[in-house]
Each structure stands twice: as C-alpha cells, then as structure tokens.
C-alpha positions as CSV (number, residue, x, y, z in Angstrom):
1,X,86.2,115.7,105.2
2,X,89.0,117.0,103.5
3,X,92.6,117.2,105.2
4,X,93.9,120.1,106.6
5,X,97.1,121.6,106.7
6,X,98.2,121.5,111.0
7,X,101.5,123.0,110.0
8,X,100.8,126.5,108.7
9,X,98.3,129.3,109.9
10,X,94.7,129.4,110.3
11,X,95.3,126.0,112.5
12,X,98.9,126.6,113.4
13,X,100.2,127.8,116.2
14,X,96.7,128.3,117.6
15,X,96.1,124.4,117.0
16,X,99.2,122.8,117.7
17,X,100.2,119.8,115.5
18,X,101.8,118.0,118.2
19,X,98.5,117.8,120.0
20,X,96.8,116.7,117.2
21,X,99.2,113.8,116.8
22,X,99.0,112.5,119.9
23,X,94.8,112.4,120.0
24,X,95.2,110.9,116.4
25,X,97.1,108.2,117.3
26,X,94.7,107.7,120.2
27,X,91.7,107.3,118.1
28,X,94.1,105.1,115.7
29,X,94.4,102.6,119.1
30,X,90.8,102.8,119.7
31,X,89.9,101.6,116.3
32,X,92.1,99.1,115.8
33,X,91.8,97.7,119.1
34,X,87.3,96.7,118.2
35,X,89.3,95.2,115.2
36,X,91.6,93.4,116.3
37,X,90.9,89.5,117.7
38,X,91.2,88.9,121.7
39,X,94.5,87.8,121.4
40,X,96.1,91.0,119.9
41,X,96.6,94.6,121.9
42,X,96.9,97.5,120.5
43,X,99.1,100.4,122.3
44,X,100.0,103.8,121.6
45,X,103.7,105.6,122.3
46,X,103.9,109.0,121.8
47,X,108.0,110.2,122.8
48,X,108.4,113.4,123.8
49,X,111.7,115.8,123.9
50,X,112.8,117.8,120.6
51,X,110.5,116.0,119.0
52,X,107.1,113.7,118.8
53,X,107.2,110.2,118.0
54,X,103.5,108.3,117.9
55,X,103.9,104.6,117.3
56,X,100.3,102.8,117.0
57,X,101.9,99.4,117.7
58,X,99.7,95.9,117.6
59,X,101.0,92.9,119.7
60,X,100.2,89.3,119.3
61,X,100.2,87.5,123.0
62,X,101.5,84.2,123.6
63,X,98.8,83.1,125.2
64,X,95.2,85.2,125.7
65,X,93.7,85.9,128.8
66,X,90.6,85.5,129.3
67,X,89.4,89.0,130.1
68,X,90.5,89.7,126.6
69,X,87.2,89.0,125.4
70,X,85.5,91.8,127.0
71,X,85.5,93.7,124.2
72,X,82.9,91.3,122.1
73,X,84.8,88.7,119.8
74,X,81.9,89.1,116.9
75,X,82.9,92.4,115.7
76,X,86.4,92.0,115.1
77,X,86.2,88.6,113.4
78,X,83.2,89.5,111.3
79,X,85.3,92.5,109.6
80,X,88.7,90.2,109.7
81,X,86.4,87.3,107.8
82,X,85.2,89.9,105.5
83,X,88.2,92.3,104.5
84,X,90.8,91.9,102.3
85,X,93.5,94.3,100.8
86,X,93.7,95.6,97.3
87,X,96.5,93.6,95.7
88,X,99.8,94.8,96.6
89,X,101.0,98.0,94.0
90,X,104.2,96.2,93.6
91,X,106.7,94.0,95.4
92,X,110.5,93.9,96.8
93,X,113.1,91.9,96.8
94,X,113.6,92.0,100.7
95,X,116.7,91.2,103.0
96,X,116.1,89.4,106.4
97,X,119.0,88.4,107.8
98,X,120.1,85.6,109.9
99,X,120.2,86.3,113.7
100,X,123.2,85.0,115.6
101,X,123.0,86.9,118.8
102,X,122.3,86.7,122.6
103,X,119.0,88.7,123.3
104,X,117.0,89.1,127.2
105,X,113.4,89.4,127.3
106,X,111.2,90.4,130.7
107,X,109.0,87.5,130.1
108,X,106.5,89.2,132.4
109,X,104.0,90.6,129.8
110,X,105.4,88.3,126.8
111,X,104.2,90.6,124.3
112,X,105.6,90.0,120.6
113,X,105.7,93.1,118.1
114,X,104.2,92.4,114.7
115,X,102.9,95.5,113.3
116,X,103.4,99.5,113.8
117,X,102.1,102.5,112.2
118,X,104.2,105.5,111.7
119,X,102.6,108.9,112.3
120,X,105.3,111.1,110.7
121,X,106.2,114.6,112.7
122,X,108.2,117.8,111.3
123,X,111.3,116.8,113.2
124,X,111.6,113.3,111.3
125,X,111.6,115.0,108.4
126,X,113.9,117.9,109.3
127,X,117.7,116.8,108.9
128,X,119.5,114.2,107.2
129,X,120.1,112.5,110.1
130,X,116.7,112.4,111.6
131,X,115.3,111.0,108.4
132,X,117.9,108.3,108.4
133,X,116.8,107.2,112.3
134,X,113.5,106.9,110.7
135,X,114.1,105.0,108.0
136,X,116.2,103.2,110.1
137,X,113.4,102.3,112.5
138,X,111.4,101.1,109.9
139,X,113.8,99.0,107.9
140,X,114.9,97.3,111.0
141,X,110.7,96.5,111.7
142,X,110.6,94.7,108.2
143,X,114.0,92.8,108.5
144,X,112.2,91.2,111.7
145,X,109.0,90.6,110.1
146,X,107.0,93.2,111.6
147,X,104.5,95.0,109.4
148,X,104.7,98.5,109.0
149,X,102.3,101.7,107.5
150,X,103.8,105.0,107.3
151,X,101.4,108.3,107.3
152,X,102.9,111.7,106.4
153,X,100.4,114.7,106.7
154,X,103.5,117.4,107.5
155,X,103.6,120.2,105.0
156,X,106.5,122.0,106.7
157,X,108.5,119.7,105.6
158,X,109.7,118.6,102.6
159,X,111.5,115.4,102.9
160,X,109.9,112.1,101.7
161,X,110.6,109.4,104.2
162,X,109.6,106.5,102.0
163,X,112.3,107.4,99.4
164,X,114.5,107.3,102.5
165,X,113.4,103.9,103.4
166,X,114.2,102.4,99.8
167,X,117.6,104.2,99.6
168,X,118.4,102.6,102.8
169,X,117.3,99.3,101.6
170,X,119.2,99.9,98.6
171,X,116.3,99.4,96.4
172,X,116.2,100.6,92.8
173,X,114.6,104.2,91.9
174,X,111.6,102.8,90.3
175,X,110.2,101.8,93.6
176,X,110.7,105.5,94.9
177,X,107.4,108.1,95.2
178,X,108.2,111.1,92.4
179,X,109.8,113.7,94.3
180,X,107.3,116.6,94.7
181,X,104.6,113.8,96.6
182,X,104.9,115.2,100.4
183,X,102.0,113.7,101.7
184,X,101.2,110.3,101.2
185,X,100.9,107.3,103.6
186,X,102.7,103.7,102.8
187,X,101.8,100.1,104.1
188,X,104.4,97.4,103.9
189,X,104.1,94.0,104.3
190,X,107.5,91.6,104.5
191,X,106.7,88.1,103.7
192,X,108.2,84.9,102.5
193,X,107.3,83.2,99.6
194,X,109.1,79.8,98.7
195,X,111.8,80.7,100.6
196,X,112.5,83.9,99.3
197,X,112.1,87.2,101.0
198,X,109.9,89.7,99.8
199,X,108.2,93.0,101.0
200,X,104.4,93.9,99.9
201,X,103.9,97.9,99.4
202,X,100.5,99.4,98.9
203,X,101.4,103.2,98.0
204,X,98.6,106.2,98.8
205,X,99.5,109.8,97.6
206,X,97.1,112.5,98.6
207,X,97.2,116.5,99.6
208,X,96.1,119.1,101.6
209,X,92.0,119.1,101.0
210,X,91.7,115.3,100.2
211,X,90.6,112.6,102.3
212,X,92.5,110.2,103.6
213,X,93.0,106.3,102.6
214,X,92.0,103.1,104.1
215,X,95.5,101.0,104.0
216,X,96.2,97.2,105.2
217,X,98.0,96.4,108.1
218,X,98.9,92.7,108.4
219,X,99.1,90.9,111.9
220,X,99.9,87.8,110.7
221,X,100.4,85.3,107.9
222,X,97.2,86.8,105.5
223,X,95.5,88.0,108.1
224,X,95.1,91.9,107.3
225,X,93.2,94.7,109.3
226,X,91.7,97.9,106.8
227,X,93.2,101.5,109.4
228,X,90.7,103.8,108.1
229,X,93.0,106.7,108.3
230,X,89.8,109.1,107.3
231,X,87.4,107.7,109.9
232,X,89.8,108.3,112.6
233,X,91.6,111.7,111.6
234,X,87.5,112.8,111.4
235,X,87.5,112.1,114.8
236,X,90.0,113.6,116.0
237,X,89.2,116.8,114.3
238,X,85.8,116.6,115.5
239,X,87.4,116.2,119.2
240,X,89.8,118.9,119.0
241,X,86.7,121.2,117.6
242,X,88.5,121.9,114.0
243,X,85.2,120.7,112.8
C-alpha cells in the first residue's frame, strides 16, 4: 500500500501520529522477534514527555534459556540461512575509539545491545539541538558496534537526520542524502575489516504514496535480518483502521 502522510490532515489530528508510532514499532518487535534465533530478544521503548522516542532494539544473551525456544527455531533460521543484503551502497571510513573507563552493569538480565532501529518523530527533527541528540544517539551506537536503521516518514518536518549523522561524524558531503529527500530510511552497519574501521550504509529514499523498503539489520558478524518496513507499517494501518 502506498505511504501516507500521519502529519497533515485527512489523517492528522483525527489519527494521531504518535499513536501510530508506538503500534508501528510494536508490529516492528513482533516481526523481528519470529526472525530472530532463540538467543536474541527483541524489545520495544517508546519515551514519552515533549516528545516520542520508539527504539526497536535487538539483544544478543549471554547465555539462552531454554524457554527461548518456544517460539519454533525453524522459522527464524530458515529465513537467516536464506537472506542476504544487497551489497552495501557505499562504505565509511569509521571511528571506534578505545575505551579506558570504569563502567557497572546489573548482571541480572545480562543483556548486550547490538542493533536498534530508529523510528524518527517531529520533535527529533524540530531544533538544532534535538537533531544533534539524535545524531548523537546514533553515532555513539556505531562507535560501540551496535548496528543501526533509521526510518523517517515525518513530513512536518524538514530536517534530514542522516545528513546530521555524517556532519557529526565529520564525513565528507558526498556521503550526505541531496537536501530536498525528507523521507527516506538508512541502515548502517559498523564493521572491521583488517583492522580498520568501517561503517556499511544501505540508503532508501521514498515519499508520501510509495511503499516502503525492506532494509538489513545486522546482529552479528554477517549475520543480517531483512525489517520489512512495508509488511509491518501495512499492519499497523490495517490495525489502526486507515485501511
């Protein structure tokens, strides 16, 4: 189905976008979690206050539980057997730094980050200094290795935040979206190869009436999981009766 625009009227205010975001990210969880092998878990954040953050975040375990295979095992490794990305659009030169530092973990859950995507709201976009948290955010995910896709659907909002994220990183303008894309959605792998620290980028552009893309999200190593952005913001239409 094409996308629509949650921002503006028919669908706005009648249809808020914030709840839309929130059951998004929900069927985001859902679909990733039948992907996912036993050992990852797949959680949703949504922050509220002045604005809404949603976080689909995947976590590798130390060690899986046994009641993680509940779920069926065959499903998830038949499609991670089967699927591989595109190769990457392009790659970065990428910056992880050393860590000398003193960190405390609860070691109750022992849950390790390694991937997140980024469902982008109006309020990232809004100031300077809200779209420099972001970016923020994200850059620090890749300097620790964790895997990242950002989705931007806002069209009050004019800001790119992946032009943010390369500014911060100090990367060269070629590696920018042109400025008039506003809706587009950005996967990013950090990896290193011989020694040397790179980032992966798979860019999608699309608008208001298109569907949306299928993008990689790596877990581990070359171990990659399709988020079928389309197949899940159907859903979510069909459950919040836009459709």
């Amino acid at each position: 189905m094409p996308l629509l625009d949650h921002f503006h009227p028919p669908l706005y205010p009648y249809h808020p976008w914030e709840s839309f975001h929130a059951n998004w990210a929900t069927r985001l969880a859902d679909a990733l979690t039948l992907q996912v092998p036993p050992e990852y878990q797949v959680e949703q954040v949504c922050h509220g206050g002045p604005r809404l953050e949603i976080d689909v975040a995947t976590y590798e375990r130390d060690q899986p539980d046994a009641v993680a295979t509940r779920n069926g095992p065959a499903a998830g490794t038949q499609t991670l057997l089967t699927w591989a990305p595109p190769a990457a659009a392009y790659t970065l030169p990428g910056i992880f730094p050393d860590h000398f530092e003193i960190r405390v973990f609860s070691t109750v859950a022992g849950l390790l980050l390694v991937a997140a995507i980024e469902l982008v709201s109006p309020g990232n976009k809004d100031r300077p200094d809200e779209r420099r948290a972001f970016a923020t955010k994200c850059a620090s995910y890749l300097h620790h290795g964790v895997s990242v896709i950002v989705v931007d659907i806002v069209t009050s909002r004019r800001a790119n935040l992946h032009n943010e994220i390369m500014r911060l990183l100090a990367m060269d303008p070629q590696f920018e979206l042109p400025a008039e894309t506003q809706q587009y959605s950005v996967a990013y792998r950090p990896v290193l190869r011989q020694e040397r620290p790179e980032i992966d980028v798979w860019p999608a552009t699309f608008a208001v009436g298109d569907a949306l893309p299928t993008m990689p999200l790596r877990l581990t190593g070359d171990l990659f999981v399709p988020v079928e952005f389309e197949a899940t913001y159907q859903e979510a239409c069909r459950r919040r009766r836009l459709i």
